[in-house]
N, C-alpha and C positions, 0 to 999 in steps of 0.2 A: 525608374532609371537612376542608377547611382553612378553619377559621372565621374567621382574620383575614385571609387572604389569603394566595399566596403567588410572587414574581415567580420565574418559573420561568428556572433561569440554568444547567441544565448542557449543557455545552460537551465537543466531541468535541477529543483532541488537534491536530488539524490547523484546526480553528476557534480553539482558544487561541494557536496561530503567527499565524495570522491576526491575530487581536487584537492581541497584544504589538507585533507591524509596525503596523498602524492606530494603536496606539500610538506609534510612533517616527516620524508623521506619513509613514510610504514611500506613494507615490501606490500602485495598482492593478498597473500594470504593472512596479514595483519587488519588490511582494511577488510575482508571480509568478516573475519572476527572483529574486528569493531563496530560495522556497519549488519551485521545479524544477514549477510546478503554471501553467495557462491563465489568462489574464485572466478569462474569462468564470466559470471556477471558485472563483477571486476574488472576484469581486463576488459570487454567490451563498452562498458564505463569510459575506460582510459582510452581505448581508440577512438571514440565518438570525441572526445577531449581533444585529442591531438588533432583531428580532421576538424573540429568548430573554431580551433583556436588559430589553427594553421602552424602550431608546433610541430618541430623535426623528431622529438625525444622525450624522455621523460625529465631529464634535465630542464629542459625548457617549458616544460608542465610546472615544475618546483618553482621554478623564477616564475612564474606566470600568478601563480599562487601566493607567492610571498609579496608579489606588487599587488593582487587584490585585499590580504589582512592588512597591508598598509592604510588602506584606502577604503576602509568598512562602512559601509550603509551604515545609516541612523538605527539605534538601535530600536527592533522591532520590524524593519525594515526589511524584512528576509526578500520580498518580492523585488525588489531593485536589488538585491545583492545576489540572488540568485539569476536573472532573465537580466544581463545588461543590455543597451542598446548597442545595435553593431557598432565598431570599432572604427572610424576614419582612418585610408592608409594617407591620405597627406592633410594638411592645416585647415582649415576652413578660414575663408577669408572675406572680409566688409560682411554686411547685408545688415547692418548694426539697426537703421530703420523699420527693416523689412521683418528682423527679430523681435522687435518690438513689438509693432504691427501683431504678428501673427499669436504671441503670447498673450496681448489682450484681449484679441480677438477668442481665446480659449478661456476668457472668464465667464463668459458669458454664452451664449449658445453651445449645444453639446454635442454639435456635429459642425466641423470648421473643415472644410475642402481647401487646401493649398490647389490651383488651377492654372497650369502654364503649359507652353509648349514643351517638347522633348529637348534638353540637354538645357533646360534654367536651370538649373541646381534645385528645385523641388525635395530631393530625397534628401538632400544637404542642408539646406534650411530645416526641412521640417527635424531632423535629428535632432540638431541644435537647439530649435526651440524645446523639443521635446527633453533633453538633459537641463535648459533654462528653468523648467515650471517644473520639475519630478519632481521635489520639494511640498507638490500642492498636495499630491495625491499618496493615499496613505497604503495600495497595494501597489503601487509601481506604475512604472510604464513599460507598456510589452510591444512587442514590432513585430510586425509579418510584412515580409515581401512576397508580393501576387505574382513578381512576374511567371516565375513557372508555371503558375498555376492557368490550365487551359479550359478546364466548363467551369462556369459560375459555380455548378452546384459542389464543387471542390473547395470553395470559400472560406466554408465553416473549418474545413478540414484544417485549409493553410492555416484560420487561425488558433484553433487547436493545438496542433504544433507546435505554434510560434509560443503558447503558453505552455506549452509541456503538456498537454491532455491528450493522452493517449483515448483508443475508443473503450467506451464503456457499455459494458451489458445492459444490454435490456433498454438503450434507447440511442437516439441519433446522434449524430457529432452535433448538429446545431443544437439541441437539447442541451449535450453538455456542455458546451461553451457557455448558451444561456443560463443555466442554472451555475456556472462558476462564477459568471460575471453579476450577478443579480444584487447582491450585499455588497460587493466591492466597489469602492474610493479607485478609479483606474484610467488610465489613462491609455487609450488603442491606437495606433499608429499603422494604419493601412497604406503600404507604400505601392504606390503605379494600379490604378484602381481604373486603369481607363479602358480597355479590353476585358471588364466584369461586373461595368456599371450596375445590371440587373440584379445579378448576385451580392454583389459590395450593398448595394441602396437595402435589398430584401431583409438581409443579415443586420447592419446596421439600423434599422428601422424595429427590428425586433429587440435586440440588444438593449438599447435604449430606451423603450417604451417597458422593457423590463426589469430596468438597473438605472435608479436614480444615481448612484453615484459615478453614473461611467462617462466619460468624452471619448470622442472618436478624432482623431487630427485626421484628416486622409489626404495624398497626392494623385492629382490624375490630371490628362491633358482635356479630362472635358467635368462639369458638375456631375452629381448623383443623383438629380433634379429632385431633390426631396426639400416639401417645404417647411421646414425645422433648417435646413443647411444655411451655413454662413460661408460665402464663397468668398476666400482673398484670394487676388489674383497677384501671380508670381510672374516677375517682367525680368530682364535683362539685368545685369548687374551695372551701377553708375560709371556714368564716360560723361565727367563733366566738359564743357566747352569752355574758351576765352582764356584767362590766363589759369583756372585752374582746372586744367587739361589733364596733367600730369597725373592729379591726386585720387584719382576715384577707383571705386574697388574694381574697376574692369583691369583697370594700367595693375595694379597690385598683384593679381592673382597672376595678369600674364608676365609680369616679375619673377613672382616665387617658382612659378612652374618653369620659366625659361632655368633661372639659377639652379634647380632639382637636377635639370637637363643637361648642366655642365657649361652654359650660355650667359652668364649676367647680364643682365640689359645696362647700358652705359648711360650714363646722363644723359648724353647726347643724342641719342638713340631715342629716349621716351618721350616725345614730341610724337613722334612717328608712330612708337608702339599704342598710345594712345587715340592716333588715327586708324591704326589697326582696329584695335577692340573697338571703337565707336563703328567702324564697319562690319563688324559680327556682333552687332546689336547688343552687347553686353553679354552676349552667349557664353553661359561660361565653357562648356562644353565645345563649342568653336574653339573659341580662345587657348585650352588646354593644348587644342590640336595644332592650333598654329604654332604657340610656346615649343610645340616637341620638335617641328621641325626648324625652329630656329638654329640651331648647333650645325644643320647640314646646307640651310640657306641664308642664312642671316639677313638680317632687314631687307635688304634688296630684295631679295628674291622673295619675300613674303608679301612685299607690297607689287614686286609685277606679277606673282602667281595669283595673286588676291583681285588684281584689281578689273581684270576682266572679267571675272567670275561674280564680283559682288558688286560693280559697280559706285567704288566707296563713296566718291565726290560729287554722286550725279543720279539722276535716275528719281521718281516718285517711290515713296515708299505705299507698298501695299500694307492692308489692315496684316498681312499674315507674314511681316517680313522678320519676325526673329526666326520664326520657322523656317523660312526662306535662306537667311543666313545660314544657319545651320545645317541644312540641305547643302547650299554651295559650299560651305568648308570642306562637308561631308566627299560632294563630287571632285571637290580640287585635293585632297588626301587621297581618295581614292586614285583620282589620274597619276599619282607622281610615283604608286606604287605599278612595278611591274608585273606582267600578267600570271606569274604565278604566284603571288603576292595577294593579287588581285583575286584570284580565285578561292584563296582560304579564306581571304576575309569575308565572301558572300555567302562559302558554302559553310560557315563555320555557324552563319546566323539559325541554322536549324537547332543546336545547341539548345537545350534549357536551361542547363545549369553549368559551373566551370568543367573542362576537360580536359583530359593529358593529350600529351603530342599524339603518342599513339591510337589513341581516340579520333582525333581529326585525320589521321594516315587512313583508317577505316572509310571514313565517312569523304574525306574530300579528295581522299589521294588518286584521281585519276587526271586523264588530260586535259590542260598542260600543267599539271601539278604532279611533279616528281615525290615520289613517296621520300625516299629518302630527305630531302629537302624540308620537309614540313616544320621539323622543328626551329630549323632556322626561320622560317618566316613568319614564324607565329611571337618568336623572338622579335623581331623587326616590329612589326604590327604591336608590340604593347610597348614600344619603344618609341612607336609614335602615338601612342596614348589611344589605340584604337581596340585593343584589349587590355585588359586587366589581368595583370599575373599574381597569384597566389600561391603561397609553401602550403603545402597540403604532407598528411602524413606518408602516402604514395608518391609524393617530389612537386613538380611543378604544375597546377593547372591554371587556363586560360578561363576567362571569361568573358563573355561579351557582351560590351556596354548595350543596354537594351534601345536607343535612340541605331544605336549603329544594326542592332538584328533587327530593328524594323527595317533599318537600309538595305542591310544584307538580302533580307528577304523580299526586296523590291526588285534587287540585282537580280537574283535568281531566278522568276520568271518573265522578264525581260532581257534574258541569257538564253531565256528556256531551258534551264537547266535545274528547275525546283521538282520535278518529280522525280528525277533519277538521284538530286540529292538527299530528297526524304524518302526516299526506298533505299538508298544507303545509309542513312539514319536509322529507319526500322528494320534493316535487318541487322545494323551494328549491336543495336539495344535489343534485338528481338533475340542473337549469338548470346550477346551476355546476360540475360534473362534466365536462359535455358541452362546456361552452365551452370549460375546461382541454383537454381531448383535442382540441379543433379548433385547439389555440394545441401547432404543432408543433413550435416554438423550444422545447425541454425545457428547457435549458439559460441561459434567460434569468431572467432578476433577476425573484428573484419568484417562478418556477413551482413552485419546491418546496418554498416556504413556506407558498406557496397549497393545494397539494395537503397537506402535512404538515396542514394545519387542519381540509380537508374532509373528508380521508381518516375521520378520527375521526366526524363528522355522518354521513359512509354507512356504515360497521361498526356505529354505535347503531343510525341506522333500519332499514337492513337485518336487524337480528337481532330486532328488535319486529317488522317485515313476514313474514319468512321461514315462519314457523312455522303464519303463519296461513291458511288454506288460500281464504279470498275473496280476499285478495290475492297469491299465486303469477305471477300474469305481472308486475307490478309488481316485485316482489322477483329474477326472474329477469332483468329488464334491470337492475336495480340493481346486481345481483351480476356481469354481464356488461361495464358501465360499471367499477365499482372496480377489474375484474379490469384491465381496459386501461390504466389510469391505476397501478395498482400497476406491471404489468411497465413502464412508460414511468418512472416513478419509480426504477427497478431492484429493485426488490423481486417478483422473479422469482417466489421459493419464495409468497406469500402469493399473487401472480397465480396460478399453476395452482391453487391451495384455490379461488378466488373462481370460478375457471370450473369449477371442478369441483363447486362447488355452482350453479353456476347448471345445469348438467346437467340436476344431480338436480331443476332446480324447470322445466327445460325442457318448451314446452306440446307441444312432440313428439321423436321420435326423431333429426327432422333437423335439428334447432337443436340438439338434442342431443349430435348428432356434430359438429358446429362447435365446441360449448365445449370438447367432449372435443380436437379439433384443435387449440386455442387455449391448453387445458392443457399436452397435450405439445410445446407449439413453447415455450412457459416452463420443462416440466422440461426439456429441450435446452440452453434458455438457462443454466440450472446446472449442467449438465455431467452432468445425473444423468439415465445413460442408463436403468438397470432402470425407471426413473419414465416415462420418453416412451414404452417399448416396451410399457405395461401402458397408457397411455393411449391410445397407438394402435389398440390392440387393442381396446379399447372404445370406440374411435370408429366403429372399422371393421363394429363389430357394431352400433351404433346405427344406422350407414350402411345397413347390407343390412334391419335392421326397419324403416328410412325406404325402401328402397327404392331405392337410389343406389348399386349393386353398382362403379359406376367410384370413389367417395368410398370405399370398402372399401378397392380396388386399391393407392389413392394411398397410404392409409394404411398396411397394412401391406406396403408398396414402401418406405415412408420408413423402416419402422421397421428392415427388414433392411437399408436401406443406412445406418444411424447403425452396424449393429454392426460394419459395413467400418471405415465413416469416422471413426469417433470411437471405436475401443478404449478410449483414456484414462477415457474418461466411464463405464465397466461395472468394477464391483466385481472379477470376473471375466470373461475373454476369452468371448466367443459361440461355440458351435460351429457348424463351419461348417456340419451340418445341419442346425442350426436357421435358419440364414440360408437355405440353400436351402429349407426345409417353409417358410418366409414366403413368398419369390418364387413356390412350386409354388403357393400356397394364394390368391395376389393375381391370377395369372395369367389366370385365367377372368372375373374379374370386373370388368378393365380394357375389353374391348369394341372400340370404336372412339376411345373416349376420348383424346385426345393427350395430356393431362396424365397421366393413367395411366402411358400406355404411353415417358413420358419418367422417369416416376418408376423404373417400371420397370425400364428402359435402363443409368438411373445407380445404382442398386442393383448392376445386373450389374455395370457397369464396375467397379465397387467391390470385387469380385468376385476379380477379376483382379489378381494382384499386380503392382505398378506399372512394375517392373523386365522383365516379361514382353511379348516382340513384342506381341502384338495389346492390351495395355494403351492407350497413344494411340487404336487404329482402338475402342477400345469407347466411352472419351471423346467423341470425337468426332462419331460416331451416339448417342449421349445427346444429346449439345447441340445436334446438328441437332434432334431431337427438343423437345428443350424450346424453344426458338426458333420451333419451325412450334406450338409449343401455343399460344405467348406469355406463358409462366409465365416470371416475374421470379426466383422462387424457386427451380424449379428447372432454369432456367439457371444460376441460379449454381451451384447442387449439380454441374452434371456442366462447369463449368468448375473449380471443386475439384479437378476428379479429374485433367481437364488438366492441372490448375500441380502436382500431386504425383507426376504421372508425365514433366513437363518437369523437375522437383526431380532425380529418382534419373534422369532423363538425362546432367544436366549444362547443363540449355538453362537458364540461370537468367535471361537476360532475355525470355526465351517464356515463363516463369512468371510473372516479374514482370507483362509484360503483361497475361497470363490472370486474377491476381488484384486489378491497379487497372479490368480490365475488371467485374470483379463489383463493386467499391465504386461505379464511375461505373452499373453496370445498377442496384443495389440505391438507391442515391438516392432516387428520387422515390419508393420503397416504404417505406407507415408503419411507426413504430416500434411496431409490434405484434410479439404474442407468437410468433407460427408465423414472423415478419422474425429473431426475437433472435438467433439461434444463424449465419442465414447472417452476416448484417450483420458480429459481432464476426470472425466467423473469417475473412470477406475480409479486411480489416485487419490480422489477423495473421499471414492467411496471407501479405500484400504486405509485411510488415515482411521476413516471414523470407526469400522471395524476391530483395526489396534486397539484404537480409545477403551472401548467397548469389550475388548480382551485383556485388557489391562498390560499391552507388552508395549512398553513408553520405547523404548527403542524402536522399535521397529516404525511407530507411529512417529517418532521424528526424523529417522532414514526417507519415510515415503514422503511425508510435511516438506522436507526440503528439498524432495522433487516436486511438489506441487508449488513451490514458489519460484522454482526453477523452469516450469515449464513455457514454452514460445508466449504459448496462447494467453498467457499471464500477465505478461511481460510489458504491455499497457495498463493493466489494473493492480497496481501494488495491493490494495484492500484485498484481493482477492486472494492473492498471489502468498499472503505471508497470514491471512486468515487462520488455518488449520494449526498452522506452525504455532500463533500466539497459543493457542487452546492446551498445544500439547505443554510447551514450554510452560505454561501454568503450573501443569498434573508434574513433570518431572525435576522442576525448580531450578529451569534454568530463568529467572525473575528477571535479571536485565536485562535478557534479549527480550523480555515482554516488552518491557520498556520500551525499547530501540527500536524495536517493529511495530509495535504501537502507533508510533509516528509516523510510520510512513503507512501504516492502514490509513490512520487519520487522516494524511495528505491524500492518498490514493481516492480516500470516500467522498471528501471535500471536493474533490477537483473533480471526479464524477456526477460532484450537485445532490451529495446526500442519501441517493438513493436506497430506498426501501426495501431491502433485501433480509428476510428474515434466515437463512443459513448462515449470514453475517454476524447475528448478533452473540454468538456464543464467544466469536472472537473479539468483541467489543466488553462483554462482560465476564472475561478470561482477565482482560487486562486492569479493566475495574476492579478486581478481586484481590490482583497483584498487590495494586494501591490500597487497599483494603489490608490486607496481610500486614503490609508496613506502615501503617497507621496514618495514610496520607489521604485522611478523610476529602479535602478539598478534590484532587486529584481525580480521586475514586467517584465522586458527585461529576465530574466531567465526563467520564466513561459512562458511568451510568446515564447519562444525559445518550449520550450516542446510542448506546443499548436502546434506552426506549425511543428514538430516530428509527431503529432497523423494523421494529416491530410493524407486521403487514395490515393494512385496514382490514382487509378481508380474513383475515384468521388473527384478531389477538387471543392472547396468553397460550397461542399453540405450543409452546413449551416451556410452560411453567413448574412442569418437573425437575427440568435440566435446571433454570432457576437458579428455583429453590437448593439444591444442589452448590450452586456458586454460593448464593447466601448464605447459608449455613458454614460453608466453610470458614467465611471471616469469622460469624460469629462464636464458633466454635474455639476457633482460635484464639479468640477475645474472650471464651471467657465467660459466654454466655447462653450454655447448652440448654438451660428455657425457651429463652428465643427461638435457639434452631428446631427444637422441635416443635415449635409451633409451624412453623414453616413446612417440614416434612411431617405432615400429617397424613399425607395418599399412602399407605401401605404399599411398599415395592410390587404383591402382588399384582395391584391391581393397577398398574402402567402398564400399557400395552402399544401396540405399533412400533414401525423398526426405530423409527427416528426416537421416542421416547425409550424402545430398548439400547440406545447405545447408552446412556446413561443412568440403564436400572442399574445397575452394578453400583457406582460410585457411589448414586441417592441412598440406596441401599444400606452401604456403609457406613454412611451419616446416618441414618437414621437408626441404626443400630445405638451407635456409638453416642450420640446426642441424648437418648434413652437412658444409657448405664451414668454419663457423667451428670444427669438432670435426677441421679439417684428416681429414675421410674422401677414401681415394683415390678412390670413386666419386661424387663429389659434382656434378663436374661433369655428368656423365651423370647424375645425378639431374635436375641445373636441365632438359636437352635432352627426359627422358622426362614431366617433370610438367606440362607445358603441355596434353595433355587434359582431366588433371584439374582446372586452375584456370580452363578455358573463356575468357570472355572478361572477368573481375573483373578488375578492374584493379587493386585495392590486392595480391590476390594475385601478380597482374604484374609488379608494377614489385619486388614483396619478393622476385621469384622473380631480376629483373633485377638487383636489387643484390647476391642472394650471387651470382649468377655474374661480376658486376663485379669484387664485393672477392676472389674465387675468381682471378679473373685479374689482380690490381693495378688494375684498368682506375678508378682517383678520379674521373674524366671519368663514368662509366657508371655510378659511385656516387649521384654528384650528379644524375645525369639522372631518374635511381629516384625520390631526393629530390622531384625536379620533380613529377612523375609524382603522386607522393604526395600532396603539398600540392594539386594539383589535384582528386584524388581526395576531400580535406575527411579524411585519415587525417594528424592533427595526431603522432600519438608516432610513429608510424611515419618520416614526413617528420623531423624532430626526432632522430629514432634515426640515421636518414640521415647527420645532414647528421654528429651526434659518429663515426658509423663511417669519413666522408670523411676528415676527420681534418683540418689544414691551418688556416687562418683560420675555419673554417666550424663545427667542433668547439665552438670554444667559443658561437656561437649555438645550434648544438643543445642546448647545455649549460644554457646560458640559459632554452631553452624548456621543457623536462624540468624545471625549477627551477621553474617557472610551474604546470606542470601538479603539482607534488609529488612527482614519482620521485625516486627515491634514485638517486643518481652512485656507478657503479663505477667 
């Protein structure tokens, strides 16, 4: 509960670039060339900006900017300069002991619960203390506020979040949270932890037991009863008695807030206001509320409106009376407002997060609440301190104080009026849900600001709905609705939970097997194959009790063709009898079905190692197959299997084709969850095929769709992965750099994970540093590289490599070396993933040969034209060592040509210093441009 309010301002690293640039006035399309990131990413950058900071403009972004370079974190300090703690809209005032208290309280035990009633100031102290001690901790302090958050098991989520950790592939939100915080000096600030104790305790208990450097501060009205916890308890703010009456921080704050209000309290007056606040128990929160209406009753009428209600002079105090206070403020506020007044304030407690006028017109505006009217009373109401108003980039939203929505929500079923006001709740949020999902632009200004606010409104109502069994179809489209808007968000891992509970509240087994389908096309989408193969399996089984033995087929068809197609994604390798007990066991139950029987198909193909004759003829008959079903889906699956057996052919522009044919089939299919898995992987699969054809363009056109795409859009590592690789091959070097960092952050904050498709773009950028002679550098990439490498397959690709290596050395100077390195004969690389890089290895290998003066080098350039097909950057590298092989400077330069055509800027540049002549020193020139060090 934040009783004075609080403007919520933290900020993910790549939104504070953003900022600092909005700061130094660079248009849109400036910071995205500086930042190696889309325009369109940009701007929803800067809307996410405007809505955290509660900015009107971009003007006020710039000033906002220029007061944080004022005021710069310690250097090193990126984690406090990046994630500030929210923002107090008024002063914070006394608790100077109770600050103390609490901050020593955190030298020592590493779980410290602040514990008081609703409206002690909890969220406000603990702030304070938490800016007092930042100083200790060497990655920050981070804050997550729980109150929205409604099942425990959402915990991990909020604090993810709160740190900027989007989900990551291939494992849980608490994973990665745990694996973020494990090394880090940090400090957690869990605010209103008392409606999630189980969750808050479970999460925290693990944390902890796995990050010696971490403290948890937390606020809640009750412990976490864990025995490690240090509970200080949080009382009333001081109302000394005798003669220093006047001086204690209850009379103070209800000072500054009466004077806020336009009210100064007089000398003569604070005698009295003093016996006020010693009557709302030091409540700060009371207190605020009585301060507001001072201006329209003035002392008199606060002490007769007060004192029948709280009994100031008289009366035993019970053990539970600041609660008590705070109750009667709460009811004697409430009485003085009129009955339509009255009615927004209680119905407005279904709220989870702030809302415009219009929002509450939806949800409260019935009798005796005049629609028209709302705005003005919701004006009123934060005018007596019983909302919180906030500039949002949309205009003005409300809030409400969470002491007062537990009120609200007492109101309301003691009105009887709390089911029609959360059935107008859910179907406000359930309208605006549906229209997000029909708005298929994800990626526009706005949508995932929009969704970030709703999101919150369907996790509250759906978990009041869920449970309750009149309402079951309701809650099941509900749950079906977020699930689609989460995976469109990329919030993949929460999509498959949300369909996975709609399942369970499915009004039969055939809606049933759809969520269950829906689920495992989101665990795909994270790469976590054991997840899709246990959901398949339960779709397939809800399919046959629905009766639909071909929706079986399909199903566990898909699941044994992921353990072909996607090794990378299973903890461990599949055995291949269990792929075949799936296809023996789908077999019967496909029918006449086409879609089956193309599922099917492409399972088998998949089947077949790629390198093997009848590979292409199984492809082939799959995608006649899925083409006469008319599934968009899986024709792409069994053009997959095409472009990976044209890969370890050598046909790299029959791949290419194969794989921009799946991006232009996949288009007009939404961005739903059973879509995610094909979608990203045409994409990547046409990045790598480029690579592999040696057309750098076109491989950076598609590269910067893959970092562009939704489903990325939490995994920076992933997202700019492909792009560093190419950026490499076509010498754009500084955006290696620049993306570099944010792979870096992206992997870090994922908790390092093992992801061998990664590591190319890890050792892309090693190379760069390598090239410019920034040996330390390059030792730090390289360090990552071998991070990515998988326990169950090392040196899986030690051609590619070799490959990177050679390069520097090459470059430096030391064509012995390299060919030490490219020893495997290009022929004899095989499979698709090592065919995307016979080409290049090829070229080096050539080339390494004629500059190492090998007598068979020439016969090397004549025998490796199979393997370099028809690439052309390999081509003309293969034409230049047999150039400078033969003296031939004429056939050096031509190479050159060649190259610059090709958009291979060092390669060209390399060229033109090995031509040697006038030409040398342009090369030399340009190698100076890109950063290479001159040997």
């Amino acid at each position: 509960m934040k009783q004075d309010g609080v403007a919520e301002a933290s900020i993910s690293v790549r939104e504070a670039e953003v900022l600092a640039a909005v700061g130094e006035h660079l248009t849109n399309a400036e910071i995205a060339t500086r930042l190696f990131i889309s325009i369109r990413t940009v701007e929803s950058h800067v809307s996410s900006l405007l809505r955290k900071f509660g900015a009107s403009d971009r003007r006020a972004l710039s000033l906002l900017a220029a007061q944080r370079s004022r005021d710069p974190a310690p250097s090193g300090d990126t984690s406090r300069r990046v994630a500030p703690l929210p923002s107090p809209l008024t002063s914070f005032v006394g608790r100077t002991s109770e600050r103390v208290e609490l901050a020593a309280a955190l030298s020592g035990p590493r779980l410290v619960t602040a514990v008081g009633p609703g409206g002690v100031g909890k969220t406000r102290l603990a702030l304070a203390v938490a800016a007092d001690v930042s100083g200790r901790f060497a990655d920050g302090v981070w804050y997550a506020d729980l109150v929205p958050v409604a099942d425990p098991l959402m915990v991990a989520s909020a604090v993810a979040g709160a740190i900027g950790l989007g989900e990551q592939q291939g494992r849980s939100t608490e994973d990665t949270v745990l694996a973020w915080a494990a090394d880090r000096q940090a400090l957690f600030v869990l605010d209103n932890c008392e409606h999630l104790l189980d969750g808050v305790a479970l999460l925290v208990e693990r944390l902890l037991a796995r990050s010696p450097g971490l403290v948890v501060l937390a606020t809640s009205r009750a412990r976490l009863l864990l025995p490690f916890e240090r509970v200080v308890p949080v009382a009333g703010m001081s109302v000394p008695v005798g003669d220093d009456a006047e001086d204690g921080d209850a009379t103070t704050l209800f000072e500054e807030r009466a004077a806020a209000a336009g009210s100064p309290v007089t000398a003569a007056d604070r005698s009295r206001i003093a016996r006020i606040c010693r009557g709302l128990d030091g409540v700060p929160l009371a207190i605020e509320l009585a301060a507001a209406r001072l201006p329209s009753l003035g002392v008199d009428g606060l002490e007769a409106g007060l004192a029948d209600r709280l009994q100031l002079l008289t009366g035993a105090r019970r053990v539970d009376s600041r609660h008590s206070s705070l109750r009667s403020m709460l009811d004697w506020s409430y009485a003085l407002l009129d009955e339509q007044a009255q009615a927004v304030l209680r119905r407005a407690a279904v709220f989870a997060g702030p809302f415009r006028a219009e929002d509450a017109a939806a949800v409260a505006g019935w009798a005796p609440v005049a629609v028209r009217d709302i705005g003005v009373h919701l004006a009123a109401l934060a005018d007596h301190s019983l909302l919180v108003p906030t500039t949002a980039s949309d205009g003005t939203r409300y809030r409400v104080l969470e002491a007062v929505r537990q009120y609200g929500a007492e109101l309301l079923e003691d009105t009887g009026e709390l089911v029609e006001c959360r059935a107008r709740h859910l179907r406000w949020s359930g309208e605006a849900a549906a229209a997000l999902l029909a708005d298929s632009d994800v990626e526009a200004v706005g949508w995932r600001t929009t969704f970030d606010r709703l999101a919150d409104e369907l996790r509250a109502t759906l978990a009041w709905f869920a449970p309750r069994p009149e309402h079951r179809q309701v809650a099941y489209e509900g749950k079906g609705l977020l699930a689609a808007l989460c995976h469109r968000r990329g919030l993949s891992r929460e999509a498959q939970w949300r369909y996975e509970q709609a399942a369970a509240l499915a009004p039969d087994d055939a809606r049933a097997a759809v969520a269950l389908h829906m689920a495992a096309g989101a665990a795909e989408a994270q790469l976590a194959g054991e997840e899709a193969v246990r959901l398949r399996r339960a779709a397939a089984a809800a399919a046959l009790r629905a009766d639909e033995p071909e929706r079986a087929a399909r199903e566990l068809a898909q699941a044994a063709e992921l353990m072909n197609r996607g090794p990378g994604t299973f903890a461990h390798p599949a055995s291949p009898d269990v792929v075949r007990a799936l296809l023996d066991e789908a077999r019967p139950y496909a029918g006449g079905d086409l879609v089956a029987q193309a599922r099917l198909a492409t399972a088998e193909a998949f089947v077949v190692p790629e390198t093997d004759p009848g590979a292409a003829q199984a492809g082939e008959q799959a995608l006649e197959l899925a083409q006469r079903a008319g599934d968009r889906l899986a024709e792409s699956a069994a053009l997959d299997r095409l472009t990976t057996v044209q890969l370890a052919g050598g046909e790299a522009r029959a791949a290419l084709a194969s794989a921009l044919r799946r991006i232009e089939l996949l288009a007009p299919v939404a961005l739903d969850a059973d879509a995610g898995f094909e979608l990203s992987d045409a994409h990547i699969m046409a990045v790598e095929s480029a690579i592999a054809a040696g057309d750098l363009r076109e491989a950076r056109r598609v590269a910067e769709r893959v970092r562009d795409l939704p489903l990325h859009r939490e995994v920076g590592h992933v997202a700019v992965a492909r792009l560093l690789t190419v950026s490499l091959l076509d010498g754009h070097w500084d955006g290696v750099v620049a993306a570099g960092e944010r792979f870096r952050e992206g992997w870090e904050r994922a908790g390092r994970p093992r992801v061998p498709t990664l590591r190319r773009a890890a050792h892309a950028v090693a190379t760069v540093h390598g090239l410019r002679g920034e040996a330390d550098s390059r030792a730090t990439w390289m360090s990552i590289f071998d991070a990515l490498e998988p326990l169950c397959r090392p040196l899986h690709d030690k051609n590619p490599r070799a490959f990177f290596d050679a390069l520097v050395l090459l470059h430096l100077d030391q064509p012995d070396e390299a060919l030490r390195l490219l020893a495997v004969p290009p022929d004899e690389i095989h499979g698709w993933y090592q065919g995307i890089w016979r080409p290049w290895y090829g070229a080096l290998w050539v080339e390494a040969a004629v500059l190492a003066d090998q007598p068979a080098a020439a016969e090397r350039a004549s025998t490796v034209r199979p393997a370099i097909g028809d690439n052309p950057v390999a081509a003309a590298v293969v034409d230049r060592a047999a150039a400078l092989a033969a003296g031939d400077r004429a056939g050096v330069l031509a190479a050159a040509r060649a190259l610059e055509a090709a958009g291979c800027r060092y390669q060209w540049a390399r060229s033109l210093v090995l031509a040697g002549g006038a030409e040398r020193a342009r090369g030399e020139s340009a190698l100076r441009a890109m950063g290479a060090t001159l040997v």
